[in-house]
C-alpha positions as CSV (number, residue, x, y, z in Angstrom):
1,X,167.1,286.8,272.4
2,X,170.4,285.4,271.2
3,X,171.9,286.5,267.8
4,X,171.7,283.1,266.8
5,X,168.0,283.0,267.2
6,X,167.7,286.3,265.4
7,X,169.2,285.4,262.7
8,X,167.1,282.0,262.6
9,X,163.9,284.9,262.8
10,X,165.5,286.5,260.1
11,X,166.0,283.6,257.6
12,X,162.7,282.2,258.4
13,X,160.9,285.8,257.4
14,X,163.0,286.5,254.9
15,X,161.9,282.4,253.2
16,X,158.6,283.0,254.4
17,X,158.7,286.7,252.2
18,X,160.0,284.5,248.9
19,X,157.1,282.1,249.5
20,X,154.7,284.9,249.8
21,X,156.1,286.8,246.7
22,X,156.3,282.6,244.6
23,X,152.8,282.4,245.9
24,X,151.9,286.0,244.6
25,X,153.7,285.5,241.2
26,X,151.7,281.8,240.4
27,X,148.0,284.0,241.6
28,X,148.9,286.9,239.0
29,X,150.2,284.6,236.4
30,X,147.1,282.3,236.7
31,X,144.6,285.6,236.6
32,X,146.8,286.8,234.1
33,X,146.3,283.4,231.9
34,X,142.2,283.5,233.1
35,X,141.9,287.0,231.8
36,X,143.5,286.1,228.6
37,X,141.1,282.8,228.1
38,X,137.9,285.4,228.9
39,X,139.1,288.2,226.7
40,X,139.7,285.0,224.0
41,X,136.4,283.7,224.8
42,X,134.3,287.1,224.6
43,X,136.2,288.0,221.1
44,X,135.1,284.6,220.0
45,X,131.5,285.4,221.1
46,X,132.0,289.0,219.9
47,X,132.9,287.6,216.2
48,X,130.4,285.0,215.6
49,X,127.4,287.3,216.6
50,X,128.7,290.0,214.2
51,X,128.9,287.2,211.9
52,X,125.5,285.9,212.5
53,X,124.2,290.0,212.3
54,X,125.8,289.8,209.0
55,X,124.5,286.5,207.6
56,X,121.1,288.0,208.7
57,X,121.6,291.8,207.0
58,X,123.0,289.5,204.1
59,X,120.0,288.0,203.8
60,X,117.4,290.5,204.3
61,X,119.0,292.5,202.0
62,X,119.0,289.6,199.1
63,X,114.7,289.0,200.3
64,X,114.3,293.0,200.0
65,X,116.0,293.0,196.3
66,X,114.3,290.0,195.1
67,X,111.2,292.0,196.3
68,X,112.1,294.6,194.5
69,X,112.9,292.8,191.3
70,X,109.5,290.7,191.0
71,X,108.1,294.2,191.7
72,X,109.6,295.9,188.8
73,X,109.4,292.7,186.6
74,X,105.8,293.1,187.6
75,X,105.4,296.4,186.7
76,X,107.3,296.1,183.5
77,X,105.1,292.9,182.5
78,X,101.7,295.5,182.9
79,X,103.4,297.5,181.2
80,X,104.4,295.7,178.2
81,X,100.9,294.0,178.1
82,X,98.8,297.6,178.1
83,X,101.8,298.7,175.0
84,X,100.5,295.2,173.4
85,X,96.9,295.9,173.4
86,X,97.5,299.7,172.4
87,X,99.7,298.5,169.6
88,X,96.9,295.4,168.6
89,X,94.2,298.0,168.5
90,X,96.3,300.1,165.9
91,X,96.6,297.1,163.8
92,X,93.6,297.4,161.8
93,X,93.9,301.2,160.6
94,X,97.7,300.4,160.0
95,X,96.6,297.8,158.2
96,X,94.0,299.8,156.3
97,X,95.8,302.8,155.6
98,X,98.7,300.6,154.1
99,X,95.8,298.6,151.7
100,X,94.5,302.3,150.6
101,X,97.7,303.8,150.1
102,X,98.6,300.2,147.6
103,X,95.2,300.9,146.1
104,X,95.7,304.7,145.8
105,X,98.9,304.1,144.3
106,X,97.7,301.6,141.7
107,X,94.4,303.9,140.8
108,X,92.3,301.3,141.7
109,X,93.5,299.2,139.7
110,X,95.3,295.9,140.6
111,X,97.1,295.3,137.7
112,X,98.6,298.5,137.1
């Protein structure tokens, strides 16, 4: 083999090595920009299911307090109605005791 030709052998390698390495840059920059627009994609995902979870605890939690308040609104209506029917039962003798206690203090008499 002539100088000449190695040297041809050695060029051609050496342009052959540059395309391999070109060729190897463009594959890792294109799994490079893949990886980035799947790590984009599954953050995306990622965000609107924690937002959905959210809009859901959101909500259960505003069902379980109304719950909770027509519960204790409930309980506070019984409440007040049984006080109400204690108190109406009570009106009579209040009643009486204050007509006695007029009478008593006028001696039985209304004029005096």
């Amino acid at each position: 083999m002539s100088v000449s030709t190695e040297l041809e052998a050695i060029r051609k390698a050496e342009a052959e090595a540059e395309n391999r390495i070109a060729e190897a840059r463009r594959k890792a920059g294109e799994i490079l920009e893949q990886a980035e627009a799947e790590a984009s994609a599954i953050l995306a995902k990622a965000k609107e299911k924690a937002e959905n979870e959210a809009r859901t605890m959101l909500a259960e939690a505003e069902t379980r307090a109304r719950e909770i308040e027509e519960s204790l609104v409930e309980e506070a209506e019984k409440e007040a109605s049984l006080l109400r029917e204690k108190l109406q039962a009570k009106i009579p003798d209040a009643v009486r005791a204050v007509v006695e206690r007029i009478v008593k203090g006028h001696g039985g008499r209304p004029d005096a």
